[in-house]
Rosetta silent file (secondary structure, phi, psi, omega in degrees, C-alpha in Angstrom):
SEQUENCE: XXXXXXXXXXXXXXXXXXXXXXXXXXXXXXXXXXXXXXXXXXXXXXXXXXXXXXXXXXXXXXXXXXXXXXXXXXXXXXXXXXXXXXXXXXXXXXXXXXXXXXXXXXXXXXXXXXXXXXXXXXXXXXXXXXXXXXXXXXXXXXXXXXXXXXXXXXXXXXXXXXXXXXXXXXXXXXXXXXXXXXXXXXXXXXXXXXXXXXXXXXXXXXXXXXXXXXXXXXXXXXXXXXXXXXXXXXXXXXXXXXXXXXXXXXXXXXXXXXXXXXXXXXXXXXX
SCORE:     score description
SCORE:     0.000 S_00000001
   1 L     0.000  -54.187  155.509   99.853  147.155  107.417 S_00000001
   2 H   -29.161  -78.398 -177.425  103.042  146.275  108.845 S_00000001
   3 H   -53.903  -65.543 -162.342  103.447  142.803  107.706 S_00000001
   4 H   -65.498   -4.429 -159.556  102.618  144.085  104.128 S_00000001
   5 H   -93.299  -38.712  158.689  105.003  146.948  104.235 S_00000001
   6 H   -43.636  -74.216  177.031  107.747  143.828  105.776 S_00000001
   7 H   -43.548  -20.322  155.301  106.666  141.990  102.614 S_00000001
   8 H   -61.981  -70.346 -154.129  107.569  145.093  100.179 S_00000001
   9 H   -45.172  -37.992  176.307  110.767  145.452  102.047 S_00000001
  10 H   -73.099  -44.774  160.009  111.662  141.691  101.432 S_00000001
  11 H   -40.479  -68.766  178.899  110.623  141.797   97.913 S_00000001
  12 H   -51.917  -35.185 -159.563  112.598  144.860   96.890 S_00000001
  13 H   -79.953  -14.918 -169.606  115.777  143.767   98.867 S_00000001
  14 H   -67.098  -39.095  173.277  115.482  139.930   97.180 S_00000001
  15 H   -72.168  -70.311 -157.490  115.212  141.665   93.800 S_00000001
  16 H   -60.815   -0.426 -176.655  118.273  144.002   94.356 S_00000001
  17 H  -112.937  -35.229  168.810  120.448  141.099   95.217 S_00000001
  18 H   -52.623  -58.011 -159.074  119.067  138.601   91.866 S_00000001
  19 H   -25.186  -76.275 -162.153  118.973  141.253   89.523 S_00000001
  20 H   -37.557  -40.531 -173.754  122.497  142.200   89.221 S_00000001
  21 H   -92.706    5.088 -175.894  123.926  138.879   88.429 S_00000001
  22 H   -73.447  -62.626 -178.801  120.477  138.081   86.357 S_00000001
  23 H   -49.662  -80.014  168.938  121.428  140.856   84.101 S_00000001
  24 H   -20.253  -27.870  173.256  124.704  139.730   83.643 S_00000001
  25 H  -105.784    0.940 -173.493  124.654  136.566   82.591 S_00000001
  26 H   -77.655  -38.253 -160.729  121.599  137.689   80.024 S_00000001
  27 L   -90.688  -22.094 -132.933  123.869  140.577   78.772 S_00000001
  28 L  -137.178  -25.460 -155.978  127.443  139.211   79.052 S_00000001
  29 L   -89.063  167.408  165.401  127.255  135.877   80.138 S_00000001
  30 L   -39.242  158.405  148.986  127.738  132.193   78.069 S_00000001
  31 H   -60.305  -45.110 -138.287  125.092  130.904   76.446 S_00000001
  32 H   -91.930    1.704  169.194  124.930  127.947   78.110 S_00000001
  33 H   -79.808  -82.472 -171.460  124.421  130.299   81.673 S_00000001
  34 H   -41.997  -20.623  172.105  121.439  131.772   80.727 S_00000001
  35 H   -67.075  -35.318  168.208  120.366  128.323   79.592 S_00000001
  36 H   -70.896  -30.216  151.736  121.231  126.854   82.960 S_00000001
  37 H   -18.927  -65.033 -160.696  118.709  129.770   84.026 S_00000001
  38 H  -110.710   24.075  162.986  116.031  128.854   82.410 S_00000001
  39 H  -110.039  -23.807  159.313  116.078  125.154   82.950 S_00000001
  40 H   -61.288  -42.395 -167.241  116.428  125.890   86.942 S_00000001
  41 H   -88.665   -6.306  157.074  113.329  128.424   87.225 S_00000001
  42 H   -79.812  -28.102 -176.786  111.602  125.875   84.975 S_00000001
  43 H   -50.923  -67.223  174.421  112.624  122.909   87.154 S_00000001
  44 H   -60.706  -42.441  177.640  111.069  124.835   90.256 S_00000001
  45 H   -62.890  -26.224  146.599  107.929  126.326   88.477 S_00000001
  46 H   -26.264  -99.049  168.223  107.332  122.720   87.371 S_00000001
  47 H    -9.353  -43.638  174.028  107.881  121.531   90.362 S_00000001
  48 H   -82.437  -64.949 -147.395  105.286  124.105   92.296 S_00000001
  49 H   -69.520  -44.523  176.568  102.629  123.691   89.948 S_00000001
  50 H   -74.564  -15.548  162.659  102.186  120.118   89.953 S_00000001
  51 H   -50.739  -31.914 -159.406  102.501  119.976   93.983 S_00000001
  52 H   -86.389  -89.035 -172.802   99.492  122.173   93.561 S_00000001
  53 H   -60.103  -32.330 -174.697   97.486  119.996   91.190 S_00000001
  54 L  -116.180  112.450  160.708   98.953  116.391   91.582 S_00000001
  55 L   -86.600  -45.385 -133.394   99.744  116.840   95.526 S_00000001
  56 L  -110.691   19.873  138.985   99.594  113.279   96.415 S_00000001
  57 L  -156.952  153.029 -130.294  101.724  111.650   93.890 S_00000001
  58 H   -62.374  -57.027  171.376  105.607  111.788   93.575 S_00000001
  59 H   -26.974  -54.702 -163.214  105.789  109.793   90.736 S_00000001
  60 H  -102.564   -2.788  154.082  103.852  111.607   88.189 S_00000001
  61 H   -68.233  -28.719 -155.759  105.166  115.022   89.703 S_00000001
  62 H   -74.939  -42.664 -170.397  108.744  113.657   88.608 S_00000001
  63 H   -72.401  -44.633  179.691  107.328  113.112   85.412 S_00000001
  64 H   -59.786  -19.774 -165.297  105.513  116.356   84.615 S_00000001
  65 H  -101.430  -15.665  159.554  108.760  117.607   85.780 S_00000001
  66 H   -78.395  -32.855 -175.578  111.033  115.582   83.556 S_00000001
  67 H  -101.058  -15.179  179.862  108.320  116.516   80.283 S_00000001
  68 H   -93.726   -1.325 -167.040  108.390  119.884   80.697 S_00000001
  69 H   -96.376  -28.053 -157.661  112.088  120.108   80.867 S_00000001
  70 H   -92.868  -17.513  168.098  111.929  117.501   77.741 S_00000001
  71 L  -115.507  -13.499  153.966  109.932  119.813   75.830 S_00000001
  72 H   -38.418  -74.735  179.555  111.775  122.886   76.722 S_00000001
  73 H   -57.821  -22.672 -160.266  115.163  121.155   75.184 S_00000001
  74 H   -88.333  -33.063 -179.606  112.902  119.969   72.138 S_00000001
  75 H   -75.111  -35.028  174.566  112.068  123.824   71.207 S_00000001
  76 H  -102.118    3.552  160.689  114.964  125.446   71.195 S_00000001
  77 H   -99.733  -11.051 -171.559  117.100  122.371   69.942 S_00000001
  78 L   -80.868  122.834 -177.830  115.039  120.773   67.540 S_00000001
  79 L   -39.514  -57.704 -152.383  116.616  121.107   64.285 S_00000001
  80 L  -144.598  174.846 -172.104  113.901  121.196   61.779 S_00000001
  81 H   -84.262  -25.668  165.964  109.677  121.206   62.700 S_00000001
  82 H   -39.033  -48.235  168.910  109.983  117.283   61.553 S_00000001
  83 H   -47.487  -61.079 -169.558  111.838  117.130   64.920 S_00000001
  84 H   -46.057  -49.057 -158.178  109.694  119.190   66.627 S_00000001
  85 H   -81.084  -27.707 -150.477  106.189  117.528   65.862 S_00000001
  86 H   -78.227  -38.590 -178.244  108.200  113.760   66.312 S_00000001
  87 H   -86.764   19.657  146.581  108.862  115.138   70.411 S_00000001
  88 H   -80.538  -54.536 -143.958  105.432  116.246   70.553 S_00000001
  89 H   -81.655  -28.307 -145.020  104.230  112.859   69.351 S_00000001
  90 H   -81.298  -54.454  174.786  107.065  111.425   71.352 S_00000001
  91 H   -96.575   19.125  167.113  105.858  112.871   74.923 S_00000001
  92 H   -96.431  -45.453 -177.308  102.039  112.983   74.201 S_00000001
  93 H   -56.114  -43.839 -176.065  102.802  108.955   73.580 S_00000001
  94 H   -81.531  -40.388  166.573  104.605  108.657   77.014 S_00000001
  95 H   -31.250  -62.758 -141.229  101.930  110.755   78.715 S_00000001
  96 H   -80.068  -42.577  178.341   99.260  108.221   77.355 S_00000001
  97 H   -78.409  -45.528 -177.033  101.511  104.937   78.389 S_00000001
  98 H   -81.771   -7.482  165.006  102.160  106.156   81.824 S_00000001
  99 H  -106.656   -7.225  163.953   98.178  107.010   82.619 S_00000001
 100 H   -64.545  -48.677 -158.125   97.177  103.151   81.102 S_00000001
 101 L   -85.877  -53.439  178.987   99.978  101.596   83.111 S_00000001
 102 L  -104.697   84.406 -165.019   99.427  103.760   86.426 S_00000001
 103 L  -110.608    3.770  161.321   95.745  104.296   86.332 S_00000001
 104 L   -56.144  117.155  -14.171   95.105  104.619   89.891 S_00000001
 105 L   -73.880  102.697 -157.144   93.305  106.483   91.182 S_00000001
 106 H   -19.093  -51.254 -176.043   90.825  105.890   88.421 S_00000001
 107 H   -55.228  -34.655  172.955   88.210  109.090   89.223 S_00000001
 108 H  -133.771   61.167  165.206   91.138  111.374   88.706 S_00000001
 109 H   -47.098  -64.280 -143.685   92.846  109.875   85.597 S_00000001
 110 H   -95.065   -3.975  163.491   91.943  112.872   83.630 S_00000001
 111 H   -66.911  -45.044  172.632   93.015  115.536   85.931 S_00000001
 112 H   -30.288  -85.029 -176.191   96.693  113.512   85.906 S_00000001
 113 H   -43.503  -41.160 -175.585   96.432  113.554   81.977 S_00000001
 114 H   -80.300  -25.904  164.283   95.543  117.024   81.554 S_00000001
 115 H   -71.979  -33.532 -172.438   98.058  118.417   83.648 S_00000001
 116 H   -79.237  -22.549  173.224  101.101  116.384   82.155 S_00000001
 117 H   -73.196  -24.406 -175.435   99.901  117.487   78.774 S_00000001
 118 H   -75.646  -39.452 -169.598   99.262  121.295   80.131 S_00000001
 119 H   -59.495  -81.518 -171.504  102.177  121.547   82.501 S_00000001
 120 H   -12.489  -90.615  158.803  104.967  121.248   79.447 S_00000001
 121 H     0.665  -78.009  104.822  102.946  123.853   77.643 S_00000001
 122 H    49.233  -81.716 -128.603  102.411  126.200   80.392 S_00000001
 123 H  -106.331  -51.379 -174.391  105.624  126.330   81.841 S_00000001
 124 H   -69.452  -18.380  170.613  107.985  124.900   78.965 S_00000001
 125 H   -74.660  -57.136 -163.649  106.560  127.249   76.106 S_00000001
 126 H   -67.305  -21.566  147.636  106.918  130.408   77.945 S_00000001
 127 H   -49.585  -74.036 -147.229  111.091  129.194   79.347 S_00000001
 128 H   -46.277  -49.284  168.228  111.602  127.847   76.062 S_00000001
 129 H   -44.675  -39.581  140.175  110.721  131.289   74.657 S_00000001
 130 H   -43.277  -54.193  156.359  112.890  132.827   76.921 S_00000001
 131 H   -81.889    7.815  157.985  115.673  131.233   75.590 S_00000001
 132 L   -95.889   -8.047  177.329  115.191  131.574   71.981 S_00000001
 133 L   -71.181  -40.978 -157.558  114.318  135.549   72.462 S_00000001
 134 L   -82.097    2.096  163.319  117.840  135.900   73.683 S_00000001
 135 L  -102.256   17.469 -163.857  119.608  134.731   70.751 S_00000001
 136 L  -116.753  135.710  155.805  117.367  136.675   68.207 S_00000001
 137 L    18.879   82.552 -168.366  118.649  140.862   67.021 S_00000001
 138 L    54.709   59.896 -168.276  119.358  142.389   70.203 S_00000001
 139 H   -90.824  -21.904 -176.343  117.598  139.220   72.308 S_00000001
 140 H   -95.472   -5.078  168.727  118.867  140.010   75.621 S_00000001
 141 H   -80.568  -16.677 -172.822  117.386  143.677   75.334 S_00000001
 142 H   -80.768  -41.276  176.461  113.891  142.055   74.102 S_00000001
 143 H   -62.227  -41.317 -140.750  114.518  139.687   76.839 S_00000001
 144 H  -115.776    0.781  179.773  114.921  142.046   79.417 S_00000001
 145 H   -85.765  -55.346 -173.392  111.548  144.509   77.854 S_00000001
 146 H   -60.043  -38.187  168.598  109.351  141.067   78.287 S_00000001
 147 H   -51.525  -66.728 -163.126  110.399  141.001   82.012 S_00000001
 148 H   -53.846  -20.995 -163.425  109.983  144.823   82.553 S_00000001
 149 H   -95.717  -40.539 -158.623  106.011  145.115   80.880 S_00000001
 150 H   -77.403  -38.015 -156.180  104.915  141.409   83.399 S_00000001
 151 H   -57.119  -61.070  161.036  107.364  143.114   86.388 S_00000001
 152 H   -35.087  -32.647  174.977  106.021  146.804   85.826 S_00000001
 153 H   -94.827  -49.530  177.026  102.776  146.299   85.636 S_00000001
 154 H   -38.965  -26.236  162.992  102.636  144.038   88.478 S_00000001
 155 H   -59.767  -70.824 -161.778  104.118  147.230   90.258 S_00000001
 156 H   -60.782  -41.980 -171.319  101.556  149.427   89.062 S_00000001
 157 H   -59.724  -50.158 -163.144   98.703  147.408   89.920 S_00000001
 158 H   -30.274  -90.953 -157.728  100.200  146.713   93.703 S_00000001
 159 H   -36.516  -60.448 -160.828  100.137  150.590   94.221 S_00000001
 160 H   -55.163  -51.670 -154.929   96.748  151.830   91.929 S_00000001
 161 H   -91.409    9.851  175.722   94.994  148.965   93.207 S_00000001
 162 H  -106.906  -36.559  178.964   96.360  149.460   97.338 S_00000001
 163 H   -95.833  -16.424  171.595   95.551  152.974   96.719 S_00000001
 164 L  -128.007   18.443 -155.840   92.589  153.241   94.668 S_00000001
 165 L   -80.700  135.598 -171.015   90.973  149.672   94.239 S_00000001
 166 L  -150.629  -36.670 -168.397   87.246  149.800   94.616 S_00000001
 167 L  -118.335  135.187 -152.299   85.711  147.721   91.940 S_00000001
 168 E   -80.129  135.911 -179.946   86.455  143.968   91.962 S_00000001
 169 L   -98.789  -75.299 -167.739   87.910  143.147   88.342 S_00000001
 170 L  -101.170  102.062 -178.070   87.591  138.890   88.856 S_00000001
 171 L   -99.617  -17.625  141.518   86.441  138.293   92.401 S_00000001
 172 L   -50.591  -34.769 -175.114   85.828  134.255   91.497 S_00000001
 173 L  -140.468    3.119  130.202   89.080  133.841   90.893 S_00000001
 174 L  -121.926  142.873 -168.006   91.444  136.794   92.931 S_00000001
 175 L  -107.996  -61.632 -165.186   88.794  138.538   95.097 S_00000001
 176 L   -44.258   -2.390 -170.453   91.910  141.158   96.112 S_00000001
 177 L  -107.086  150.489 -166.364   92.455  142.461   92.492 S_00000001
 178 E  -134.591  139.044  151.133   90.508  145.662   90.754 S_00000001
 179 H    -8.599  -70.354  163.031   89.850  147.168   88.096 S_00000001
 180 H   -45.338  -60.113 -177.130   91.998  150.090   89.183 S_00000001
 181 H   -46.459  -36.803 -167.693   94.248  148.128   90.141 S_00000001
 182 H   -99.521  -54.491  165.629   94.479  146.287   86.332 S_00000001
 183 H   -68.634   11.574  165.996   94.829  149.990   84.757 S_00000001
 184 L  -111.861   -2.076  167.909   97.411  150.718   86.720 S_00000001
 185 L   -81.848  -38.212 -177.691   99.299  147.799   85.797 S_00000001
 186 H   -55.457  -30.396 -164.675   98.722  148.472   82.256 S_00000001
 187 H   -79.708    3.234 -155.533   99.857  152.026   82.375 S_00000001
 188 H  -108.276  -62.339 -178.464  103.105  150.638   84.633 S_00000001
 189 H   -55.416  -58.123 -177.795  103.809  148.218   81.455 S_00000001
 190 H   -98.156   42.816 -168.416  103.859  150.744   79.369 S_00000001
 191 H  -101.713  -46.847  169.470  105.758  152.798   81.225 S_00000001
 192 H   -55.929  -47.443 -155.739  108.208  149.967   80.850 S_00000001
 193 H   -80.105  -26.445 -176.446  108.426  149.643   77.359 S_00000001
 194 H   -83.820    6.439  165.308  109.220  153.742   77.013 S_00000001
 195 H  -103.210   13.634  150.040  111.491  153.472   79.420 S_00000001
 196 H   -41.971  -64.921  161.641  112.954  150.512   77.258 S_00000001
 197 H   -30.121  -70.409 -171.967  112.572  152.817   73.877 S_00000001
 198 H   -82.513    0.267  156.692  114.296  155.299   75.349 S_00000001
 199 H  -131.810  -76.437 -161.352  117.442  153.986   76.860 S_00000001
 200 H   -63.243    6.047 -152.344  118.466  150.252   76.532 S_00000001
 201 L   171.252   85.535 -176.682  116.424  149.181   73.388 S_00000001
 202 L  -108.172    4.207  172.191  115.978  152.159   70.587 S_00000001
 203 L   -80.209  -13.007 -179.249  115.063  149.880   67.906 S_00000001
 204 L  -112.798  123.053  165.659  111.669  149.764   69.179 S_00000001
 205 L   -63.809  167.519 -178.236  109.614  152.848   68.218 S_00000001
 206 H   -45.894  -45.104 -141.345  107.769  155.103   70.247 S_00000001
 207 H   -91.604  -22.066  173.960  104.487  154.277   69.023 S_00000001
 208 H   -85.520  -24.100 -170.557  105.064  150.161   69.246 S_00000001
 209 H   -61.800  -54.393 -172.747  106.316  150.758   72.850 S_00000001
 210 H   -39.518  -47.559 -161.910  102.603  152.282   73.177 S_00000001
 211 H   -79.671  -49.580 -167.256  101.068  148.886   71.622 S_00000001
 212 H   -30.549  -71.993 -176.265  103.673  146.457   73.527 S_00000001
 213 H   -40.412  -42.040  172.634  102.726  147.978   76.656 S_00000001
 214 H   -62.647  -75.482 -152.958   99.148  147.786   76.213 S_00000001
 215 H   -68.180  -68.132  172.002   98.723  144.502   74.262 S_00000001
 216 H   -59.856  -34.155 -166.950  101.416  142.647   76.198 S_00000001
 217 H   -86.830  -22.884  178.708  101.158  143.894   79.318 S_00000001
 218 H   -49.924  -55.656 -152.757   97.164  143.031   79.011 S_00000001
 219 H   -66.922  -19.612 -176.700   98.581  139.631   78.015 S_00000001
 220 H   -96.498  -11.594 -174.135  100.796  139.284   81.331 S_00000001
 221 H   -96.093  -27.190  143.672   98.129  140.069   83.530 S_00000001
 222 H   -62.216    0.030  177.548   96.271  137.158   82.276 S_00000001
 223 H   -97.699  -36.392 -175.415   98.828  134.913   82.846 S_00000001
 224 H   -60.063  -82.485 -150.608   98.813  136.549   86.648 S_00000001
 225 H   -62.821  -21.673 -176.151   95.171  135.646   86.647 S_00000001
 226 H   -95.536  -47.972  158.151   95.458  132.244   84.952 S_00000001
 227 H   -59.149  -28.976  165.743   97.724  131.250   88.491 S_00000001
 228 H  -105.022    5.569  160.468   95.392  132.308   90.378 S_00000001
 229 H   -58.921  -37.567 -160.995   92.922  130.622   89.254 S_00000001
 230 H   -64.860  -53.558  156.369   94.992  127.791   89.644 S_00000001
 231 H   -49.523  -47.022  155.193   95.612  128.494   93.139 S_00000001
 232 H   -22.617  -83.706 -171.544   92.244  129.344   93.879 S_00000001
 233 L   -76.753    9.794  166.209   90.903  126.004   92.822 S_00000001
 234 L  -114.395   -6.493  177.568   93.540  124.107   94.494 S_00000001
 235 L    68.403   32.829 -172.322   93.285  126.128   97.790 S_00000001
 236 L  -108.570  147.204  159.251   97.153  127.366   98.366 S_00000001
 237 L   -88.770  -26.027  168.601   97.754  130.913   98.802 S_00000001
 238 L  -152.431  165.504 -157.697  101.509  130.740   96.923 S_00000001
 239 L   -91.941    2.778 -175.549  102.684  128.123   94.841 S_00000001
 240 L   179.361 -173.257  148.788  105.935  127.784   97.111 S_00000001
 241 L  -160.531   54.926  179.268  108.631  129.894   98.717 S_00000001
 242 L   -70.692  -28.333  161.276  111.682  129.805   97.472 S_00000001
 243 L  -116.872   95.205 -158.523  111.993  133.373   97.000 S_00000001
 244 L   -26.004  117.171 -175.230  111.873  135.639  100.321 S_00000001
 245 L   109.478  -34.823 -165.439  108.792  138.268   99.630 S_00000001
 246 L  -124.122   28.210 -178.107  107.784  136.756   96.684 S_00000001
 247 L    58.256 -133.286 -161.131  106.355  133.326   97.282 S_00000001
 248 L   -97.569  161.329  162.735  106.904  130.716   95.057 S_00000001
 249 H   -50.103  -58.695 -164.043  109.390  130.725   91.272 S_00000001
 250 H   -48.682  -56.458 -148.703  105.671  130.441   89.592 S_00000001
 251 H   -65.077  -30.581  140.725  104.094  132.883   91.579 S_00000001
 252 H   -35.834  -35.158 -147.522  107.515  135.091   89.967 S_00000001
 253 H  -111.268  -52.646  173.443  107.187  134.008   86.985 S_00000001
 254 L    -1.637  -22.356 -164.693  102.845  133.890   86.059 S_00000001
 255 L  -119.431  -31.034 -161.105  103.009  137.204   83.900 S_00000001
 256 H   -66.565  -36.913 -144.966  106.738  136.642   82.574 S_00000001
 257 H   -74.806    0.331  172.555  106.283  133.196   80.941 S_00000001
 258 H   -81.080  -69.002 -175.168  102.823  135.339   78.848 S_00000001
 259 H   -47.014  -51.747 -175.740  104.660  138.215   78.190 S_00000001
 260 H   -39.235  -57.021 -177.240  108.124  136.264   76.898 S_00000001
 261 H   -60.573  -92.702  154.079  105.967  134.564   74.384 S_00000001
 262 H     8.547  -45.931 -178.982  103.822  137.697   73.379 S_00000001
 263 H   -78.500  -39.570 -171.822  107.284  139.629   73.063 S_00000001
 264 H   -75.743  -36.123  160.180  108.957  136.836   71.202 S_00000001
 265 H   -53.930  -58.196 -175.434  105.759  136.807   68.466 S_00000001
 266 H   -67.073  -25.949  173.370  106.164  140.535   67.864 S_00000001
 267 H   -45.809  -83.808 -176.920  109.761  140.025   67.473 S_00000001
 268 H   -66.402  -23.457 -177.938  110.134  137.516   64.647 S_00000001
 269 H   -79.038  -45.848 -148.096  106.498  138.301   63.219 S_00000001
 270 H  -126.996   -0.927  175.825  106.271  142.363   63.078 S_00000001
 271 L   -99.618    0.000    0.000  109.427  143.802   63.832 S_00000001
């Protein structure tokens, strides 16, 4: 009980000292700072996930970490979708040349291959998405709603599911998480988005806050659940620790880069 109550304490104070200047360069700051943002916390969540999946070689970590950065830059810079699909074609082609040329060890070619095509995807849709929310109609308030419904609910769940967790929601792939535990994150997301509505971001009605919260925050908790699978079947308990309380940048990040996306789709589709 101790050590977890140490592990709150370290969380909260780790948060109060990122936030402030987090905010800041989202609300106030250059462009090209929040951009330097989101190509660092992609670098490390890169970086974690293929340690995880590829441990034992450097090389093709370098690479997954180099394509996801390479497809990052292709979404929010690529001019026109002619652009786009030629650096999909461009790094699915280099994927394909780099497992012919280095096919060793043969038996797990297609884990190699599946990750450098997944890893971009993964890591580099849900950054990239970050940084195209925050130039869109009020994007750093949209930006800062997709944090609060993955951040909030993970909040809610901690508590519902430390105080009232009883029925195992996926016990194959997090045996600690509940049911309870998963409606109390939802009601914690959308707890976020009204208190979003109702001070920093009034453009979003009551009644969408209701679906955001729901729909999205459902959507972030699979992304929680989608790491730990990952972890699970790779046998690490966090994907790193670069940030005191809070494990690894991925293990941060798992509900944000679902939610970013999820937020940035209601944006441009339905708002």
């Amino acid at each position: 009980m101790a050590s977890k109550a140490s592990n709150l304490a370290l969380r909260l104070l780790s948060a109060a000292i990122i936030s402030p200047p987090l905010l800041w360069v989202l609300f106030r700051g250059p462009r090209w700072g929040w951009l330097i943002i989101v190509a660092v916390v992609a670098t490390l969540a890169s970086r974690e996930l293929y340690r995880m999946v590829i441990p034992n070689a450097l090389s093709w970590r370098l690479a997954g970490n180099g394509l996801t950065l390479a497809w990052i830059a292709a979404l929010i810079f690529a001019p026109s979708i002619p652009t786009l699909i030629s650096a999909q074609v461009v790094i699915t082609t280099v994927i394909m040349v780099l497992t012919v040329f280095r096919p060793v060890p043969v038996e797990s070619a297609h884990i190699r291959v599946g990750w450098l095509l997944a890893g971009p995807l993964y890591i580099g849709g849900g950054m990239a998405a970050a940084a195209l929310l925050q130039v869109l109609d009020h994007g750093p308030s949209w930006l800062l709603l997709s944090m609060m419904l993955a951040w909030f609910s993970d909040t809610g769940a901690y508590f519902v599911g430390k105080r009232f967790g009883k029925r195992p929601l996926l016990p194959s792939v997090s045996p600690s998480k509940t049911i309870e535990g998963s409606l109390g994150g939802l009601g914690g997301s959308v707890l976020g988005a009204y208190v979003a509505a109702f001070t920093y971001l009034p453009v979003l009605p009551l009644d969408r806050a209701l679906l955001l919260g729901l729909v999205v925050g459902a959507i972030g908790q699979c992304g929680d659940l989608f790491e730990s699978l990952i972890k699970r079947a790779t046998g690490v308990k966090d994907s790193g620790s670069v940030l005191p309380g809070h494990g690894g940048m991925l293990d941060r990040i798992d509900a944000f880069l679902f939610t970013t996306i999820a937020t940035w789709l209601y944006v441009v589709w339905l708002h």
